[in-house]
Z-matrix of the N, CA and C atoms (Angstrom, degrees):
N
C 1 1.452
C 2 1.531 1 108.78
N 3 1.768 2 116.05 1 140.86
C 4 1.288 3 101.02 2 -172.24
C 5 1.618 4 113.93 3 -72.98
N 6 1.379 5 133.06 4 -140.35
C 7 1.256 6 135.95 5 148.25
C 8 1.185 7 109.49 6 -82.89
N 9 1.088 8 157.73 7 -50.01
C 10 1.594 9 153.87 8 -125.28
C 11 2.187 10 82.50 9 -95.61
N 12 1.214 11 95.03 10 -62.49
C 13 1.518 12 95.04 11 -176.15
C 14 1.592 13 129.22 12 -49.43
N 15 1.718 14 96.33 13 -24.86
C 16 1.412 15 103.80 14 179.30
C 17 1.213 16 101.04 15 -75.30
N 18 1.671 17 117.70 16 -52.50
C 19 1.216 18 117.59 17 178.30
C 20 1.965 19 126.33 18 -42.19
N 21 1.442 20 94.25 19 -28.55
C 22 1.568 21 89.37 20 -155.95
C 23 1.808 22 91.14 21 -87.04
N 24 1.452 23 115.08 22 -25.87
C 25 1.393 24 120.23 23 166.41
C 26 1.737 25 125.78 24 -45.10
N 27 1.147 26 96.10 25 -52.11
C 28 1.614 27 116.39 26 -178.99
C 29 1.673 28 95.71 27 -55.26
N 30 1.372 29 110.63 28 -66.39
C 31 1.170 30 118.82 29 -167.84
C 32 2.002 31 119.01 30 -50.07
N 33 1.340 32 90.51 31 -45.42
C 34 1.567 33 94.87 32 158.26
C 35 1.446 34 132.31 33 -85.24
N 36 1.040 35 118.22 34 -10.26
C 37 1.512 36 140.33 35 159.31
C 38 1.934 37 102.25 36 -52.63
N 39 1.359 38 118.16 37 -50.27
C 40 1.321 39 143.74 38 -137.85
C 41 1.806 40 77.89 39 -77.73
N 42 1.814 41 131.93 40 -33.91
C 43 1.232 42 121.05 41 -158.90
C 44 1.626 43 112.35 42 -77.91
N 45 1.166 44 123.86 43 -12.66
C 46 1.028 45 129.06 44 -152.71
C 47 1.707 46 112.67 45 -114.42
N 48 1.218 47 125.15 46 138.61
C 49 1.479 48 116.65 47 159.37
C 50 1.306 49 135.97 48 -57.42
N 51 1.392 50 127.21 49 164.39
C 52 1.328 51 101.99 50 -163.26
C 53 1.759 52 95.54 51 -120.05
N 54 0.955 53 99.10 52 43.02
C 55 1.892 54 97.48 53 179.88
C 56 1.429 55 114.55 54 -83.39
N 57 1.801 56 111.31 55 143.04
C 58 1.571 57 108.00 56 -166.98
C 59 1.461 58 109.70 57 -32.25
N 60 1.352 59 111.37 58 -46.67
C 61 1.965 60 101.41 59 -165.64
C 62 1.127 61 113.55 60 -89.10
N 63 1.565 62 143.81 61 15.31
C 64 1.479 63 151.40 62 135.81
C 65 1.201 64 111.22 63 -79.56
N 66 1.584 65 147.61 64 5.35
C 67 1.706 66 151.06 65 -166.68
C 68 1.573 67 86.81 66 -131.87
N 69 1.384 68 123.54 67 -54.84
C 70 1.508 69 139.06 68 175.39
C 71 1.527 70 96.99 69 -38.76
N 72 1.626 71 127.06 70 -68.79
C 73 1.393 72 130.56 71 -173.33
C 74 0.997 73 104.66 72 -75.91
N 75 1.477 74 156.15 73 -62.24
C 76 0.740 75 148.78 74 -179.95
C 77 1.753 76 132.81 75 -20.17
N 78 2.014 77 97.07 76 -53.75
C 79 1.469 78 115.08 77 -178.37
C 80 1.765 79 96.46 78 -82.30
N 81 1.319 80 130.81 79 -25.42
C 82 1.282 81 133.89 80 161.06
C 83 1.921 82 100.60 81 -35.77
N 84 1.323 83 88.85 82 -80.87
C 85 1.782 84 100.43 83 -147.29
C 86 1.827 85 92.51 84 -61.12
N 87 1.110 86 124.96 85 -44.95
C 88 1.554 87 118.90 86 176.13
C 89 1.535 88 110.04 87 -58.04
N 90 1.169 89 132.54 88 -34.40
C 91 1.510 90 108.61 89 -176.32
C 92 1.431 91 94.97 90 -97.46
N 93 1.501 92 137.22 91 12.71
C 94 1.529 93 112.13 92 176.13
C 95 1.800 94 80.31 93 -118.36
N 96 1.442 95 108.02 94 50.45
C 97 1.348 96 105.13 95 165.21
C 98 1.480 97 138.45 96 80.36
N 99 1.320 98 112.61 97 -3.91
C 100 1.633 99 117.92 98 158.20
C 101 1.211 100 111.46 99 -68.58
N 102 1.573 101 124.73 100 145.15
C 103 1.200 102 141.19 101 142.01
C 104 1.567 103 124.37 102 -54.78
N 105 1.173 104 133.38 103 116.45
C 106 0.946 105 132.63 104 170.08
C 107 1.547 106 125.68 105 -18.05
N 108 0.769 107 128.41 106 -69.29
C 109 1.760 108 125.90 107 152.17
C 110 1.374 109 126.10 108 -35.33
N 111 1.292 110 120.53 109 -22.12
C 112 1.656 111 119.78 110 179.11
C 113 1.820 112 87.50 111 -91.21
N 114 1.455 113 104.42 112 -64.51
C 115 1.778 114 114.10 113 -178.98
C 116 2.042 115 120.42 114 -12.69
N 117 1.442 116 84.27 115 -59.98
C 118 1.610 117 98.03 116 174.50
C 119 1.343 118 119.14 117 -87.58
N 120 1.494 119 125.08 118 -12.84
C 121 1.194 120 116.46 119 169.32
C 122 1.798 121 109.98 120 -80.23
N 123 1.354 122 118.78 121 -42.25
C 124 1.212 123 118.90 122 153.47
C 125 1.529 124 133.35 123 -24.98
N 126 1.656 125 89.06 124 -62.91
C 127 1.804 126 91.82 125 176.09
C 128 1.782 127 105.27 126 -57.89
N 129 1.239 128 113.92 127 -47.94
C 130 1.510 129 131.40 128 -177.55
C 131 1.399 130 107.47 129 -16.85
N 132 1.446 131 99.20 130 -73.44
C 133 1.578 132 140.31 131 -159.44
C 134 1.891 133 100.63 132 -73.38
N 135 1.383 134 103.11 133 -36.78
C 136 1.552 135 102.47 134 -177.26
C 137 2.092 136 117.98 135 -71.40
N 138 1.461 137 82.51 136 -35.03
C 139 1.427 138 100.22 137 -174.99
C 140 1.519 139 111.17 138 -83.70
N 141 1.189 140 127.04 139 3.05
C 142 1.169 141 134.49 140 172.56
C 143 1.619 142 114.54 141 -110.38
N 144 1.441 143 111.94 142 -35.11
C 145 1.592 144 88.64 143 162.49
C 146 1.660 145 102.59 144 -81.19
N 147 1.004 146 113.22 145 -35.77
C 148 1.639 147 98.30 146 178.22
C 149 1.624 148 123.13 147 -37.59
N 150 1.429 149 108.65 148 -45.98
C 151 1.317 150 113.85 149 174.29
C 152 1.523 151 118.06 150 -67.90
N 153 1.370 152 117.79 151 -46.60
C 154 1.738 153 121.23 152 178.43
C 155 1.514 154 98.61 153 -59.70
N 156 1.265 155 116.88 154 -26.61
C 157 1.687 156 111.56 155 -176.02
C 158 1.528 157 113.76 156 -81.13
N 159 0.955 158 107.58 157 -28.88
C 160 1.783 159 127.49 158 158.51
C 161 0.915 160 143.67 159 -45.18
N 162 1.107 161 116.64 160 -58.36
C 163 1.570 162 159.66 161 -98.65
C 164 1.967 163 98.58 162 -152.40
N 165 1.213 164 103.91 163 -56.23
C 166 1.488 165 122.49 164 -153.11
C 167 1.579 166 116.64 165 -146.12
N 168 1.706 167 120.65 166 3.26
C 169 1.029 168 129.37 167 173.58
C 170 1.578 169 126.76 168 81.69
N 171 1.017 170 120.84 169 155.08
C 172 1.418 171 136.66 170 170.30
C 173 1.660 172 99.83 171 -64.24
N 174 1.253 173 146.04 172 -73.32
C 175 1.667 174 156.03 173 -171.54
C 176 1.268 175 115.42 174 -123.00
N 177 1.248 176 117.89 175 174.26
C 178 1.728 177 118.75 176 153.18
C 179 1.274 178 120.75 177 -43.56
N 180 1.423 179 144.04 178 -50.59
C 181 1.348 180 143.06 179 178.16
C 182 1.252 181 119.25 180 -83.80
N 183 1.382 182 107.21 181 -9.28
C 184 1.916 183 101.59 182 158.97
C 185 1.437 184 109.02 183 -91.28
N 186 1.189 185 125.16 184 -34.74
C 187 1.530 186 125.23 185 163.70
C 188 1.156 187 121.22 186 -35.13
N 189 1.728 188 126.99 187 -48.31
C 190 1.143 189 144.65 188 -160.50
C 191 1.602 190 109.76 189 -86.19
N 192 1.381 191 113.93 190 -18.58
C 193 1.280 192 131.82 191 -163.95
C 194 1.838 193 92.84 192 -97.22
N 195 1.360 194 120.46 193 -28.94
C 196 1.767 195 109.20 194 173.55
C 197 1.109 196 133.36 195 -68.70
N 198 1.339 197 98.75 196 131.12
C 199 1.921 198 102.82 197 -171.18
C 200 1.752 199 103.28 198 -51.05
N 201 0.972 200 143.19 199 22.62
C 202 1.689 201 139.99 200 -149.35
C 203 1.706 202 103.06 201 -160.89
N 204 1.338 203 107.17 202 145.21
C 205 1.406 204 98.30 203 172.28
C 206 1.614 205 99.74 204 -103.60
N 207 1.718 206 102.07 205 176.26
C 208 1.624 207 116.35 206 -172.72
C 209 1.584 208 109.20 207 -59.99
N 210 1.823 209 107.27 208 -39.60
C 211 1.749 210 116.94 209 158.08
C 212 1.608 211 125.77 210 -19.49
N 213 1.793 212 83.90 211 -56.18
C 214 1.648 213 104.70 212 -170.48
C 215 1.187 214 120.94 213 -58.29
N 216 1.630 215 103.88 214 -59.74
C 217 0.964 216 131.08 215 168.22
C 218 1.713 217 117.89 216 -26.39
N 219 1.724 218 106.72 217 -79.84
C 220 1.542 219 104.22 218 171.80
C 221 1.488 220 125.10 219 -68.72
N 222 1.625 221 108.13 220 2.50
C 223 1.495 222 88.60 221 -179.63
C 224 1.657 223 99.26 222 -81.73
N 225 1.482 224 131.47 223 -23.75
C 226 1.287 225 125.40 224 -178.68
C 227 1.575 226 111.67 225 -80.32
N 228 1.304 227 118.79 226 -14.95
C 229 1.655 228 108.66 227 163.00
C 230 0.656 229 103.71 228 -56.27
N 231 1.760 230 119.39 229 -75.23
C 232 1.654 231 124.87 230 -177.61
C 233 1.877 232 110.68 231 -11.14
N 234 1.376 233 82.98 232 -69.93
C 235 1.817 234 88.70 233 -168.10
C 236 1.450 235 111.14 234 -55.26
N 237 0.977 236 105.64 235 -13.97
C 238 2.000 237 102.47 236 -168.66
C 239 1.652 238 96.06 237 -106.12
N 240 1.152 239 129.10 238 2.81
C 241 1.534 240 136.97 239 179.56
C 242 1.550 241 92.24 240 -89.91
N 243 0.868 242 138.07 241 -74.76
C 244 1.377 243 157.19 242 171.95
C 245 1.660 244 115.93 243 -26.77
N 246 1.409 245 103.65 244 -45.52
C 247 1.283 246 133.12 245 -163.77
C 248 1.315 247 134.75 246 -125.01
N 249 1.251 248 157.43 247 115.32
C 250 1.342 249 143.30 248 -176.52
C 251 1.702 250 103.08 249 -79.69
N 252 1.236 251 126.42 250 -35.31
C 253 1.133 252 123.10 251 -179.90
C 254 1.427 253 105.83 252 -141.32
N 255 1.677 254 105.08 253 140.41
C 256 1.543 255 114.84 254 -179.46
C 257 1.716 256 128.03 255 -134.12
N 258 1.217 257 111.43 256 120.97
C 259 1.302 258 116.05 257 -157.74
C 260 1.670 259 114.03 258 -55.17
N 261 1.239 260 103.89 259 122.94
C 262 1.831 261 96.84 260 -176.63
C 263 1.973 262 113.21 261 -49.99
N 264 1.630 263 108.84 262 -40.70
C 265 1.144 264 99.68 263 -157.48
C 266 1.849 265 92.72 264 -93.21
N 267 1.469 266 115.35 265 4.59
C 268 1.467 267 104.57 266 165.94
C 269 1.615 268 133.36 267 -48.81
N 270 1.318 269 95.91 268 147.57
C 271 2.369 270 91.38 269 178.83
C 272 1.277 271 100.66 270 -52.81
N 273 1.435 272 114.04 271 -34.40
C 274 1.382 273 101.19 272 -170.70
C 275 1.720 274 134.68 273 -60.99
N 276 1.465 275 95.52 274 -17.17
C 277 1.627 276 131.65 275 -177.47
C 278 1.653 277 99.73 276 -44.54
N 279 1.509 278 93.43 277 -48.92
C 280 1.854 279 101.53 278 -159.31
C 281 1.415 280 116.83 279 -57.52
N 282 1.411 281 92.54 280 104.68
C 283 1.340 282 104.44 281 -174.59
C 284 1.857 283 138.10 282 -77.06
N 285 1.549 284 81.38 283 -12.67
C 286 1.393 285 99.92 284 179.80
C 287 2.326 286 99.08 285 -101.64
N 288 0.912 287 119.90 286 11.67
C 289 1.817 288 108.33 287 -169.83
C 290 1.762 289 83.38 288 -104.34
């Protein structure tokens, strides 16, 4: 591989977490033939409806069915955008201010 490619790898490498089952998919989708750049945009793209599906429900009546409101919900993205890890008993916690 030249440099420029290693480089541009690393750099997209850099989006992703590195937990066994994101390294697990990852070495999946590259040896059954993704390019590194499609690989992590995949995981990207997977982990984000996973989360809105989570997070914010499948429809209107699964929404309505979460112990949490949609408020709640984005005020802890917010915090985890900011943050990789966030202290439960932090100010920032308060989910209702």
């Amino acid at each position: 591989m030249e440099e420029q490619a290693i480089l541009k790898a690393c750099a997209t490498l850099q989006r992703i977490d590195w937990s066994p089952l994101t390294l697990f998919q990852l070495i999946h989708k590259v040896r059954n033939g993704m390019d590194v750049d499609t690989a992590v945009e995949d995981i990207i793209t997977r982990g984000v409806i996973e989360l809105r599906k989570n997070a914010f429900g499948d429809d209107v009546g699964d929404a309505k069915s979460l112990p949490w409101s949609r408020e709640q919900a984005w005020k802890i993205v917010k915090l985890f955008s900011k943050s990789a890890e966030v202290c439960f008993m932090s100010d920032s916690w308060q989910l209702y201010s």
